[in-house]
PDB file of N, CA, C and O in Angstrom:
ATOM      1  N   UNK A   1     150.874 119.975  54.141  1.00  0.00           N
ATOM      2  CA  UNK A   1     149.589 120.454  54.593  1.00  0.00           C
ATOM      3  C   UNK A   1     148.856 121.016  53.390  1.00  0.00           C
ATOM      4  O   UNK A   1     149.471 121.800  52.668  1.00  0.00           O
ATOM      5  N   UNK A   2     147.390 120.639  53.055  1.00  0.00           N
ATOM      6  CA  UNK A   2     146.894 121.170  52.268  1.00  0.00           C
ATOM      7  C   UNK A   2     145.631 121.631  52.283  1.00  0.00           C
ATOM      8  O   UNK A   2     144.858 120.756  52.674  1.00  0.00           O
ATOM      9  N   UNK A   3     144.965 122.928  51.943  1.00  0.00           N
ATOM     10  CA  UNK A   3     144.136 123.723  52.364  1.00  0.00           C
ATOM     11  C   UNK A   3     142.950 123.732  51.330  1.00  0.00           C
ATOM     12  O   UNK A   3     143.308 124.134  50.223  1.00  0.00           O
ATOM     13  N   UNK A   4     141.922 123.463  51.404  1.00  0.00           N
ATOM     14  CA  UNK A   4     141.045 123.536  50.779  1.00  0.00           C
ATOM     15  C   UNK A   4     140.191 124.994  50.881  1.00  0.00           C
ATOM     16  O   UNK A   4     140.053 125.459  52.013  1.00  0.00           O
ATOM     17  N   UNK A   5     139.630 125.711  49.766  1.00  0.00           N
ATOM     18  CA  UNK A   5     138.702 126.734  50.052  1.00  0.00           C
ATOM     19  C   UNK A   5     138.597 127.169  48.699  1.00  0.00           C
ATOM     20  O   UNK A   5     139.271 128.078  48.215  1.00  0.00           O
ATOM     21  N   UNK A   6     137.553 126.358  47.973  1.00  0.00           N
ATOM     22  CA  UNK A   6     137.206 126.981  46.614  1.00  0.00           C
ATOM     23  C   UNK A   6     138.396 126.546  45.635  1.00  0.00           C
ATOM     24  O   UNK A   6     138.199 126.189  44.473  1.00  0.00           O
ATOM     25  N   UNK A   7     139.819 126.629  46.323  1.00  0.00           N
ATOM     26  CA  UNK A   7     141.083 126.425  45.296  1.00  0.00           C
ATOM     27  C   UNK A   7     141.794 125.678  45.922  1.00  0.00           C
ATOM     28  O   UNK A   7     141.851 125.771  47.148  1.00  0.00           O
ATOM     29  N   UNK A   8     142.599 124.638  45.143  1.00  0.00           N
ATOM     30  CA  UNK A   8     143.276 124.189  45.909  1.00  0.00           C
ATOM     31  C   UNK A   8     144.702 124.147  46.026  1.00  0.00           C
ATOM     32  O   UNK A   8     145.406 123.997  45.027  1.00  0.00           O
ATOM     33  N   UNK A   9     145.391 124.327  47.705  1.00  0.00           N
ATOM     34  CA  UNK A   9     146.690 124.949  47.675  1.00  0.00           C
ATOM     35  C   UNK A   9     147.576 123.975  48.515  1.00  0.00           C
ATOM     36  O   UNK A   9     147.089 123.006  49.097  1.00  0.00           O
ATOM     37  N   UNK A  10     149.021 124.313  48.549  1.00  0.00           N
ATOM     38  CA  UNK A  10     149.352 123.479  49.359  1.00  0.00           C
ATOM     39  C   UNK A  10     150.537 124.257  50.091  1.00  0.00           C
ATOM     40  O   UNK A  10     151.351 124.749  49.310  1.00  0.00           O
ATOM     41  N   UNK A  11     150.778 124.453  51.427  1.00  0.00           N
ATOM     42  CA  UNK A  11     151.817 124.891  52.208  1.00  0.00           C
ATOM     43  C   UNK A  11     153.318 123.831  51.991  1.00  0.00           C
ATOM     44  O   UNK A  11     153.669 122.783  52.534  1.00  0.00           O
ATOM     45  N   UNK A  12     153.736 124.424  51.271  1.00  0.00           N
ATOM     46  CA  UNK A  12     155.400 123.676  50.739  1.00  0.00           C
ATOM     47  C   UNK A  12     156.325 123.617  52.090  1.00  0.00           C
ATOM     48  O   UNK A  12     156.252 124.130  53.206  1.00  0.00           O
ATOM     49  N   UNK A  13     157.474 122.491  51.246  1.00  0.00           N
ATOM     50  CA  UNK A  13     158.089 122.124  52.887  1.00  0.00           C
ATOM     51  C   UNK A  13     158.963 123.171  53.573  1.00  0.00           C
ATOM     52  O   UNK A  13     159.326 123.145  54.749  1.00  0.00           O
ATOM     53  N   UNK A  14     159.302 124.284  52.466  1.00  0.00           N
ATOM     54  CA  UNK A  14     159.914 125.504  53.584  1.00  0.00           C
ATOM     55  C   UNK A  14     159.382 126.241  54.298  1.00  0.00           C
ATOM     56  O   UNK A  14     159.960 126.897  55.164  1.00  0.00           O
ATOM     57  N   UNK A  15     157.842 126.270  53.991  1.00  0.00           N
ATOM     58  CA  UNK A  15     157.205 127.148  54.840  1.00  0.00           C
ATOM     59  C   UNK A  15     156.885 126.850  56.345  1.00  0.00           C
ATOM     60  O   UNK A  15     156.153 125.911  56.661  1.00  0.00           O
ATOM     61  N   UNK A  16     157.583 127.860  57.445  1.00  0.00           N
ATOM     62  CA  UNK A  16     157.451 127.463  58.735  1.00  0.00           C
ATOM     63  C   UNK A  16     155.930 127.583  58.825  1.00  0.00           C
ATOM     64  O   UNK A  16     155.403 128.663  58.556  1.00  0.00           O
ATOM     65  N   UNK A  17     155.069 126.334  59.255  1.00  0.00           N
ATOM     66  CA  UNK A  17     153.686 126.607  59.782  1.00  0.00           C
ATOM     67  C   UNK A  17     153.038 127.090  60.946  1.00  0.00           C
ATOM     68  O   UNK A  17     151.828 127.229  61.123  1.00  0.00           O
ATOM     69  N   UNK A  18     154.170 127.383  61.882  1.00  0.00           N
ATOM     70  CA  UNK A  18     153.969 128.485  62.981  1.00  0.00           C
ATOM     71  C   UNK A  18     153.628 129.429  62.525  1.00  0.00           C
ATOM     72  O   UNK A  18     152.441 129.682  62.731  1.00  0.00           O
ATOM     73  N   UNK A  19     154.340 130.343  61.770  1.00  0.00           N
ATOM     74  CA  UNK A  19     154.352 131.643  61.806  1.00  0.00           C
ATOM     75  C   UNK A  19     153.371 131.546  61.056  1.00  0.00           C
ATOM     76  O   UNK A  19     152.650 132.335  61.668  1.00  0.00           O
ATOM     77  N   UNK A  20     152.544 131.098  59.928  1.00  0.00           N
ATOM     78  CA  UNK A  20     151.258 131.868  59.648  1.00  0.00           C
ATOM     79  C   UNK A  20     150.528 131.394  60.460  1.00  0.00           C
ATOM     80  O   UNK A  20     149.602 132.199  60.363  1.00  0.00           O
ATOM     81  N   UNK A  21     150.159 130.560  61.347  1.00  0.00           N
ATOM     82  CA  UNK A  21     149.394 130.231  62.812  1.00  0.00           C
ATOM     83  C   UNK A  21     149.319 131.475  63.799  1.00  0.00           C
ATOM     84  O   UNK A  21     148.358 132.022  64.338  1.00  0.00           O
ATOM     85  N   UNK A  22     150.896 131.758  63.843  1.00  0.00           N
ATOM     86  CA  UNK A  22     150.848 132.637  65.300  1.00  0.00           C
ATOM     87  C   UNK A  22     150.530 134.290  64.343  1.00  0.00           C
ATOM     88  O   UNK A  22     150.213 135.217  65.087  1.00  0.00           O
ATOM     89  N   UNK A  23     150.598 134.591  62.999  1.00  0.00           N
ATOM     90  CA  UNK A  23     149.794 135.445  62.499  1.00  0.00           C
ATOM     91  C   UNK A  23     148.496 135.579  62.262  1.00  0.00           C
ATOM     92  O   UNK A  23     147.835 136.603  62.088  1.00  0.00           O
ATOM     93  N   UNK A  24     148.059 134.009  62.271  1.00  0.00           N
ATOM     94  CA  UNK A  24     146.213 134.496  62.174  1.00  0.00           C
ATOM     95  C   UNK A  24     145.891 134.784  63.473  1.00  0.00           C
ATOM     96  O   UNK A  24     145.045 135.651  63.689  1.00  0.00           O
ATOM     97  N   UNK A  25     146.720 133.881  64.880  1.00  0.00           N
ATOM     98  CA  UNK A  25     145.901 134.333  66.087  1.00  0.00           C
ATOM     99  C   UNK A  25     146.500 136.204  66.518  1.00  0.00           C
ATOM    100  O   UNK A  25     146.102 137.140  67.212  1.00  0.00           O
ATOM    101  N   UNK A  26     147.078 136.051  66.053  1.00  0.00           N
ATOM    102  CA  UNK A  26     147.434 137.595  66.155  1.00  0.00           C
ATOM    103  C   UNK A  26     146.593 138.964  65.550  1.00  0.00           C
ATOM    104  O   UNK A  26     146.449 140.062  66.088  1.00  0.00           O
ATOM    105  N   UNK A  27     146.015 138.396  64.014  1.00  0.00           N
ATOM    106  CA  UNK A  27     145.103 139.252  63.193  1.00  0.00           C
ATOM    107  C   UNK A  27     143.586 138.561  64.074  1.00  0.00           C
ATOM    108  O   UNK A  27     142.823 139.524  64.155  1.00  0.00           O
ATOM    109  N   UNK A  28     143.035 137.554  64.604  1.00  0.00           N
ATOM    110  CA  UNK A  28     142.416 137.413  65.039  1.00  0.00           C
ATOM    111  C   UNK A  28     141.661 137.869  66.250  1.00  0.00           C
ATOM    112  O   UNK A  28     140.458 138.046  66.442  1.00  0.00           O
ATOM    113  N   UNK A  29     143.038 138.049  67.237  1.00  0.00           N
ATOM    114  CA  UNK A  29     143.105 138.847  68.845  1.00  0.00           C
ATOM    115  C   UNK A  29     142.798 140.208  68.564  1.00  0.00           C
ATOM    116  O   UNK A  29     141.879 140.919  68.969  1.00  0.00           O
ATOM    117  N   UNK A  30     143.820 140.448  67.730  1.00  0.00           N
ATOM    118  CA  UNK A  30     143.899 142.247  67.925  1.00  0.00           C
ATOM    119  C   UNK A  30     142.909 142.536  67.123  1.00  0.00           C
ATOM    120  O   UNK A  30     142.513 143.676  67.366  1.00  0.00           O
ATOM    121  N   UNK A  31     142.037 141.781  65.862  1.00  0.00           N
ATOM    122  CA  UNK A  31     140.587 142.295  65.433  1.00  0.00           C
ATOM    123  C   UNK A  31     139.469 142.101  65.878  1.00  0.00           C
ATOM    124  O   UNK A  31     138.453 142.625  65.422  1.00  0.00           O
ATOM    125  N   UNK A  32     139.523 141.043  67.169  1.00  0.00           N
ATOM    126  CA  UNK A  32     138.373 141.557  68.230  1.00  0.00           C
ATOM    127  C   UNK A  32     138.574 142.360  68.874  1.00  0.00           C
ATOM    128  O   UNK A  32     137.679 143.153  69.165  1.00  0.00           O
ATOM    129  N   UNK A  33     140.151 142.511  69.479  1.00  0.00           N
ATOM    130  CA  UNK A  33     140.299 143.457  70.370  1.00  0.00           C
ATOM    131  C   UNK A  33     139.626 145.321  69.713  1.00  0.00           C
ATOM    132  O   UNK A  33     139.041 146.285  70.207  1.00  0.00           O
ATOM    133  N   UNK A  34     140.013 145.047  68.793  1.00  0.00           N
ATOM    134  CA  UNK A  34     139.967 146.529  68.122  1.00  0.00           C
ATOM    135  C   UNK A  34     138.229 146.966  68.135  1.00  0.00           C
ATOM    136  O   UNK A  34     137.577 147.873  68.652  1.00  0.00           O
ATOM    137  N   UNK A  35     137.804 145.358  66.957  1.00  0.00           N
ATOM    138  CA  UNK A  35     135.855 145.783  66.610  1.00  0.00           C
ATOM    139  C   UNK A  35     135.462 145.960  68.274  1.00  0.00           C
ATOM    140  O   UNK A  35     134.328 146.439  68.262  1.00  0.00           O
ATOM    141  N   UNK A  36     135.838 145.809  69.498  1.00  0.00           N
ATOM    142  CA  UNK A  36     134.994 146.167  70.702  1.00  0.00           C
ATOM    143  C   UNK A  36     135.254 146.882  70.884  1.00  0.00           C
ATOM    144  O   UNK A  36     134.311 147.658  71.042  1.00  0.00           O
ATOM    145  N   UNK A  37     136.784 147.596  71.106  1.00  0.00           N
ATOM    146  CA  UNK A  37     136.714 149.082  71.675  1.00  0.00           C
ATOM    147  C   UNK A  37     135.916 150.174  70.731  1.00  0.00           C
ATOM    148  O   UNK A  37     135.060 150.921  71.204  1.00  0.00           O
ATOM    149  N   UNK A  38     136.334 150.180  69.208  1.00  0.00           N
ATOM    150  CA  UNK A  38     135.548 150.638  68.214  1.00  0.00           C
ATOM    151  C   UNK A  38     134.029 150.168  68.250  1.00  0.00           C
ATOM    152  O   UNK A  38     133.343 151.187  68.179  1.00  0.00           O
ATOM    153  N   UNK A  39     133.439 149.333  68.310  1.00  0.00           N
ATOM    154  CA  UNK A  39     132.316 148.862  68.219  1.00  0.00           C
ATOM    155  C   UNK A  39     131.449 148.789  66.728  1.00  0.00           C
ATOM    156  O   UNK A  39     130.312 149.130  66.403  1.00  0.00           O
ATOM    157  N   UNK A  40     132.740 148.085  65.919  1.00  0.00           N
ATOM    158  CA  UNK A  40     132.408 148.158  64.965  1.00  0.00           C
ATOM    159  C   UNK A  40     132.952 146.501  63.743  1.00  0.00           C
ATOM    160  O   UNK A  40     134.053 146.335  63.219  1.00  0.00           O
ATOM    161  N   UNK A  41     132.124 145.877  63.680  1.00  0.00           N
ATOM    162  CA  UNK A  41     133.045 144.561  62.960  1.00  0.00           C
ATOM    163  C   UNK A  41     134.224 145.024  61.700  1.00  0.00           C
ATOM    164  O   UNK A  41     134.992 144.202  61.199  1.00  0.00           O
ATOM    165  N   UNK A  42     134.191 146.367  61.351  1.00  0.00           N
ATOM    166  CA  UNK A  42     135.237 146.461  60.198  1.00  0.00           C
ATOM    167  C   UNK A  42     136.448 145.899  60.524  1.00  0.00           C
ATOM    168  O   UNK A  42     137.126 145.021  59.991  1.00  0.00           O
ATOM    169  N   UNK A  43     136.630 146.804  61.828  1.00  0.00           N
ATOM    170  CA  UNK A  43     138.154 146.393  62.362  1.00  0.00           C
ATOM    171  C   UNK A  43     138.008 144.705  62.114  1.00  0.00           C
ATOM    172  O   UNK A  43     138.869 144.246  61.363  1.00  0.00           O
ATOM    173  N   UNK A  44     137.322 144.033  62.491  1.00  0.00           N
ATOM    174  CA  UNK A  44     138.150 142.399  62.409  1.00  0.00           C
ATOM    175  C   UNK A  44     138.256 141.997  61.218  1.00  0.00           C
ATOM    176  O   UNK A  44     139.040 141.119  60.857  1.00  0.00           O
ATOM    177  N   UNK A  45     137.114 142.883  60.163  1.00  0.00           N
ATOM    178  CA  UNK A  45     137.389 142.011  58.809  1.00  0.00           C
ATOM    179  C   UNK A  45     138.633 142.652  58.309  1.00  0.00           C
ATOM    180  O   UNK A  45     139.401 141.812  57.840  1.00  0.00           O
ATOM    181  N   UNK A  46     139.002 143.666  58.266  1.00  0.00           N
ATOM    182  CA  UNK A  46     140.249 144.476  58.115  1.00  0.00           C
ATOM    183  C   UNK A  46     141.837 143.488  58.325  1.00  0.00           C
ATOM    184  O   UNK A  46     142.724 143.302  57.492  1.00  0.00           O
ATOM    185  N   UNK A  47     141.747 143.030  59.648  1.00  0.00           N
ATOM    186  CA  UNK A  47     142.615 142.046  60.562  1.00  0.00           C
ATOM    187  C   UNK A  47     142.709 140.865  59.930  1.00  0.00           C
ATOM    188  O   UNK A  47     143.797 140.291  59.971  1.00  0.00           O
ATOM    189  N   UNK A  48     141.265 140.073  59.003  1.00  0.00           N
ATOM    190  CA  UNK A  48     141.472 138.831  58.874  1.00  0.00           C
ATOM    191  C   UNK A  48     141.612 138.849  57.391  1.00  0.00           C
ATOM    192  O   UNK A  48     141.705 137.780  56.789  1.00  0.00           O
ATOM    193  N   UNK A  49     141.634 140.082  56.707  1.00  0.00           N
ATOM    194  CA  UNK A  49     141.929 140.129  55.240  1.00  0.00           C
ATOM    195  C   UNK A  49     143.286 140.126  54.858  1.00  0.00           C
ATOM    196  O   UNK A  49     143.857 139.737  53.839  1.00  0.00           O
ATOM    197  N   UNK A  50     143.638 140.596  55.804  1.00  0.00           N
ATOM    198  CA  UNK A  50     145.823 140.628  56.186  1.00  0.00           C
ATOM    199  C   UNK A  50     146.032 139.531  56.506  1.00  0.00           C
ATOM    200  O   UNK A  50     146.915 139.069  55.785  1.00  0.00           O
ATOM    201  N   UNK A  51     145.632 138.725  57.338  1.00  0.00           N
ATOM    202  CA  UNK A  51     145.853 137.503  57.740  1.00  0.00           C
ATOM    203  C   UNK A  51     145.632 136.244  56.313  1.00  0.00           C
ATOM    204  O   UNK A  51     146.534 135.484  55.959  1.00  0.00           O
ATOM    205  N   UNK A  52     144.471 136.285  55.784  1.00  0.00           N
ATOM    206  CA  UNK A  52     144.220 135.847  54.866  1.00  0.00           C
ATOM    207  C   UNK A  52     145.577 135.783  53.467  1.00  0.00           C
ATOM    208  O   UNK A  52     146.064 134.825  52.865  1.00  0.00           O
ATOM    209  N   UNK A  53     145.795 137.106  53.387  1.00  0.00           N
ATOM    210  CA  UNK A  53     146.544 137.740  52.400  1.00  0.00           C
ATOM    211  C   UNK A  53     147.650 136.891  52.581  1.00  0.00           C
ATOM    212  O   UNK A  53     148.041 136.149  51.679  1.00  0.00           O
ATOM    213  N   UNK A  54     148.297 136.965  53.937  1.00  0.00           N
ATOM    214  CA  UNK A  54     149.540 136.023  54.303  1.00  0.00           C
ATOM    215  C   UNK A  54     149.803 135.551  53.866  1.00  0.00           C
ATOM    216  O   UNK A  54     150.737 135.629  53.068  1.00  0.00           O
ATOM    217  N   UNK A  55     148.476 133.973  54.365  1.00  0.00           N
ATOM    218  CA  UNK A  55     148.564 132.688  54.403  1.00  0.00           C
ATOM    219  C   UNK A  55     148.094 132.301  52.809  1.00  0.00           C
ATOM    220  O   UNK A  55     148.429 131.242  52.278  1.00  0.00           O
ATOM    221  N   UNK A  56     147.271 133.327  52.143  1.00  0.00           N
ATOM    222  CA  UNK A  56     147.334 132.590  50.895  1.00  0.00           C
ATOM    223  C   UNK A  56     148.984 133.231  49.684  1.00  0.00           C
ATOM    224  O   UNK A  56     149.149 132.842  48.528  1.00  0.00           O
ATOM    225  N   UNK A  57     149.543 133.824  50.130  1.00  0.00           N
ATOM    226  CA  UNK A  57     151.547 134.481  49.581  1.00  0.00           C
ATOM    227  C   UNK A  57     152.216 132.921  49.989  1.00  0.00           C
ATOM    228  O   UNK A  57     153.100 132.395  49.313  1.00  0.00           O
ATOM    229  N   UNK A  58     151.517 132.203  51.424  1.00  0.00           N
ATOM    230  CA  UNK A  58     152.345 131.173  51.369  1.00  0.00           C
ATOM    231  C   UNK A  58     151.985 130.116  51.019  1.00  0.00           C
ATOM    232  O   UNK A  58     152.361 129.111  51.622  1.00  0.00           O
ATOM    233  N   UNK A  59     151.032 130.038  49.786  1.00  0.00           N
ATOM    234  CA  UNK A  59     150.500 128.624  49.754  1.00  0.00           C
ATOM    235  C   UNK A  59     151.215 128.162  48.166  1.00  0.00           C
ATOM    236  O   UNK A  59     151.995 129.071  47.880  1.00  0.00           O
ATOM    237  N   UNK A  60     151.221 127.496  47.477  1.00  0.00           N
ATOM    238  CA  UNK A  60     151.871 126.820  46.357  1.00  0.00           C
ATOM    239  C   UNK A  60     150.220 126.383  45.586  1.00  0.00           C
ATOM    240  O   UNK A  60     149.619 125.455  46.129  1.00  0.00           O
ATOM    241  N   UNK A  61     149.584 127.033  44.413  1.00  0.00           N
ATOM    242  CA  UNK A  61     149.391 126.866  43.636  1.00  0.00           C
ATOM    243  C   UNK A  61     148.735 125.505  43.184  1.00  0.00           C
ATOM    244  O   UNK A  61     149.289 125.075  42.172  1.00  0.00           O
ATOM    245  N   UNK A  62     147.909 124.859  43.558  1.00  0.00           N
ATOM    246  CA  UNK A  62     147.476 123.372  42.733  1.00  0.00           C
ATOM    247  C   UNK A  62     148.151 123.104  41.713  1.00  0.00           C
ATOM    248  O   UNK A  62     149.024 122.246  41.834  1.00  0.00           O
ATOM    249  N   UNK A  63     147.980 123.659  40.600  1.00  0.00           N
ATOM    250  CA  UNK A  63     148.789 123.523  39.106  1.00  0.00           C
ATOM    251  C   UNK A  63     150.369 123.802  39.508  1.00  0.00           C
ATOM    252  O   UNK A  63     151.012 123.492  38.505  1.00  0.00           O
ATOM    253  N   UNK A  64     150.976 124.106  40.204  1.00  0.00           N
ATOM    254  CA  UNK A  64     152.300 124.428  40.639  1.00  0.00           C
ATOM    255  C   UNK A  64     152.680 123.607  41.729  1.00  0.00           C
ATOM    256  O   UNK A  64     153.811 123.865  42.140  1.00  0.00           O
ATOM    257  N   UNK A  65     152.150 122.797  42.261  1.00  0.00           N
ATOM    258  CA  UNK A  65     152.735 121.886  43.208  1.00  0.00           C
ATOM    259  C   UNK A  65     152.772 120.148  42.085  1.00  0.00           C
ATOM    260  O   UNK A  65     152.247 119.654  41.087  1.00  0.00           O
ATOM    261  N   UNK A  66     153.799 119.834  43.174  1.00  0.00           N
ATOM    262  CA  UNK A  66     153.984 118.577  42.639  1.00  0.00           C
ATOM    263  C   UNK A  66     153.583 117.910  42.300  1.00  0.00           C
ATOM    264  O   UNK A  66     152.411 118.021  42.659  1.00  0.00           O
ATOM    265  N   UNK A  67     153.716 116.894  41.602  1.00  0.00           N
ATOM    266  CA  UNK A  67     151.953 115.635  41.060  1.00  0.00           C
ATOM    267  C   UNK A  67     151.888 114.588  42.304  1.00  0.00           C
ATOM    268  O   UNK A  67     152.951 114.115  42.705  1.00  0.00           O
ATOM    269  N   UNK A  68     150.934 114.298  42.785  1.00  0.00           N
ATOM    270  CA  UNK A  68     150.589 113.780  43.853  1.00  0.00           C
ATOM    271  C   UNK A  68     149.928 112.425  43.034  1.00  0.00           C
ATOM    272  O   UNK A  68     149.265 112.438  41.997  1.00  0.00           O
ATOM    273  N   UNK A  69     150.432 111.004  44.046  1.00  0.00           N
ATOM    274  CA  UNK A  69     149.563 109.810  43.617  1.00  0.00           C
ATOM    275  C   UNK A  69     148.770 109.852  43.422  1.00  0.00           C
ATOM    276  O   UNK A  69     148.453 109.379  42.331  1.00  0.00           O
ATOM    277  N   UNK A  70     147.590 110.521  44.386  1.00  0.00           N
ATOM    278  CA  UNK A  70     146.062 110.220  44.540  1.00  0.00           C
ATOM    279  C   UNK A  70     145.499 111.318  44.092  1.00  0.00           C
ATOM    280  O   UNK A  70     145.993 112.444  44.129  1.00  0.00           O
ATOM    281  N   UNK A  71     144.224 110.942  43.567  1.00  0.00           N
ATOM    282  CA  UNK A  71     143.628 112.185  43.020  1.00  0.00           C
ATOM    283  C   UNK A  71     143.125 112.894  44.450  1.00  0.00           C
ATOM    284  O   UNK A  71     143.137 112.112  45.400  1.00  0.00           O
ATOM    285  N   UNK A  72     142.759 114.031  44.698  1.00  0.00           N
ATOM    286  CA  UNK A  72     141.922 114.819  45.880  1.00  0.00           C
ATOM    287  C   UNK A  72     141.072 113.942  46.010  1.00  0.00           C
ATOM    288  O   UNK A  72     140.691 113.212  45.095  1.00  0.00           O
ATOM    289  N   UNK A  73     140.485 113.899  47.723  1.00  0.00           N
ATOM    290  CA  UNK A  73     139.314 113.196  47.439  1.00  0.00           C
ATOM    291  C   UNK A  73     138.208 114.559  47.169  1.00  0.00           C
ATOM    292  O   UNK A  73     138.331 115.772  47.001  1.00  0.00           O
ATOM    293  N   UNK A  74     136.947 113.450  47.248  1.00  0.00           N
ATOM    294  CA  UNK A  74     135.735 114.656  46.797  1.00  0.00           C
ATOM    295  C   UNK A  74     134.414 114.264  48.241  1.00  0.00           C
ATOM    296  O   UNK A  74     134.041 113.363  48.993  1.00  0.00           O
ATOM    297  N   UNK A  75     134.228 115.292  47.971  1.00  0.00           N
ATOM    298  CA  UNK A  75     133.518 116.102  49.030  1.00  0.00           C
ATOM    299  C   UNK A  75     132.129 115.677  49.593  1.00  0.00           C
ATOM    300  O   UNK A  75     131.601 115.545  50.697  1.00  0.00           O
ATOM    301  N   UNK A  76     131.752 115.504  48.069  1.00  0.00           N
ATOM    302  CA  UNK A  76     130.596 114.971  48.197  1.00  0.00           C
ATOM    303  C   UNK A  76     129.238 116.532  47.863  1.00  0.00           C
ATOM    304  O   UNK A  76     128.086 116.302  47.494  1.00  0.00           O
ATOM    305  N   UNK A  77     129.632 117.563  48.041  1.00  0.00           N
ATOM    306  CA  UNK A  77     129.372 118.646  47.922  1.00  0.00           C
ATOM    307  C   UNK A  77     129.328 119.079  49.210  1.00  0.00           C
ATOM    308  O   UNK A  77     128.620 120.080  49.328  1.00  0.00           O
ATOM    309  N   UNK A  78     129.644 118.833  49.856  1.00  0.00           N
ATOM    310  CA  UNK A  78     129.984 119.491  51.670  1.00  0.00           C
ATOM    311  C   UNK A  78     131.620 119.622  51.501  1.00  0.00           C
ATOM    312  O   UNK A  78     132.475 118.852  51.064  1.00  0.00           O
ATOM    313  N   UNK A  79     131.658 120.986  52.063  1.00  0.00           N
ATOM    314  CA  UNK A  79     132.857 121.392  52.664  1.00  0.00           C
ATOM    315  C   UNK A  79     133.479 120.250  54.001  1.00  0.00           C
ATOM    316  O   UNK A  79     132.717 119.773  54.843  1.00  0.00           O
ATOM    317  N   UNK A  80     134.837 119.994  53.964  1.00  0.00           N
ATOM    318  CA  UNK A  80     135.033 119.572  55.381  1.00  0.00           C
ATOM    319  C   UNK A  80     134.921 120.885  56.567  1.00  0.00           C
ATOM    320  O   UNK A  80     134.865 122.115  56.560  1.00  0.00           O
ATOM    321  N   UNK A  81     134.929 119.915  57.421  1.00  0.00           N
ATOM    322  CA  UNK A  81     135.113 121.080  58.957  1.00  0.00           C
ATOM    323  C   UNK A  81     135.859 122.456  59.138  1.00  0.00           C
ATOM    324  O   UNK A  81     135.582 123.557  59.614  1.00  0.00           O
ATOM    325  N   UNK A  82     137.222 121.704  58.367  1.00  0.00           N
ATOM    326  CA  UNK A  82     138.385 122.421  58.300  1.00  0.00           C
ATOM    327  C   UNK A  82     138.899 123.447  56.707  1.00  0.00           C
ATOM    328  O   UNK A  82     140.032 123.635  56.264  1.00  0.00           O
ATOM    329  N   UNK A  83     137.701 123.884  56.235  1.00  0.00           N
ATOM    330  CA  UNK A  83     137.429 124.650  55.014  1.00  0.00           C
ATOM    331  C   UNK A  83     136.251 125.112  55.117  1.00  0.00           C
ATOM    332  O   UNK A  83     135.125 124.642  54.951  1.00  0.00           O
ATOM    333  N   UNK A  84     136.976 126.843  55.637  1.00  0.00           N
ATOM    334  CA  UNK A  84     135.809 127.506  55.634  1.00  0.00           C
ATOM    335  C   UNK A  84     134.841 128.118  54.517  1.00  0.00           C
ATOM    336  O   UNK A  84     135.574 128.195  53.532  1.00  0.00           O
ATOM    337  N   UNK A  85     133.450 128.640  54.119  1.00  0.00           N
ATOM    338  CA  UNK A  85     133.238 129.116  53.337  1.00  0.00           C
ATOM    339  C   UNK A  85     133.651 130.625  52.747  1.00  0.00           C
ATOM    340  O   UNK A  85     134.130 131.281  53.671  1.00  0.00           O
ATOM    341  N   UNK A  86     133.626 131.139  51.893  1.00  0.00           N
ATOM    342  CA  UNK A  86     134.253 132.411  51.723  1.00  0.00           C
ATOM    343  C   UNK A  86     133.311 133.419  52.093  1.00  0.00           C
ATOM    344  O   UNK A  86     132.156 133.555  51.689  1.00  0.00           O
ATOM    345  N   UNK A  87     133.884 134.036  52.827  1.00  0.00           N
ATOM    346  CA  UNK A  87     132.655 135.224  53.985  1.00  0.00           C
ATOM    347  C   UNK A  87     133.460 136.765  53.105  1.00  0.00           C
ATOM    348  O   UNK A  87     133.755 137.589  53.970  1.00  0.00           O
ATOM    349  N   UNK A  88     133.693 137.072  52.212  1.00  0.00           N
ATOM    350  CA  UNK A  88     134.241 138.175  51.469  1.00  0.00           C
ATOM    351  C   UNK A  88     134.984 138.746  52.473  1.00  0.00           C
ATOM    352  O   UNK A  88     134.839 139.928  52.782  1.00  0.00           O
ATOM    353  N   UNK A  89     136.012 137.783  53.174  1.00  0.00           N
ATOM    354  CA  UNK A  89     136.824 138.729  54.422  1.00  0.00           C
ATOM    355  C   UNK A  89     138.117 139.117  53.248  1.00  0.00           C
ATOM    356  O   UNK A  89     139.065 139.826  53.586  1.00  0.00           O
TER     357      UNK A  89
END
């Protein structure tokens, strides 16, 4: 699996991809849950900066992952769907 966002990374084959899944919906739930009772968006960016933090401890490095046949493709200057822009969470 490989993640695009400004850098590019790649989730290696030991890493279980559940568990940073069932950690973002977890930093996700409990940081809406929190910004409504608080009424305040800190709490979620708080939630998704931990979450973030995670998932990028488990990613492998571009220059540190393996050499791959194909070059990346390119973009075209559009992000795909599935690469978000960086919101300073």
């Amino acid at each position: 699996m490989t993640v695009f966002e400004g850098r590019l990374g790649s989730l290696g084959p030991d890493v279980d991809v559940t568990e940073p899944a069932d950690l973002t919906m977890a930093a996700i739930q409990g940081g809406l849950l929190l910004a409504q009772v608080r009424r305040t968006p800190d709490q979620l960016r708080l939630a998704l900066r931990g979450a973030r933090a995670a998932l990028e401890d488990a990613l492998t490095p571009w220059h540190d992952a393996p050499e791959l046949t194909a070059d990346p493709p390119e973009w075209g200057g559009q992000r795909p769907w599935f690469a978000p822009a960086d919101h300073g969470l």
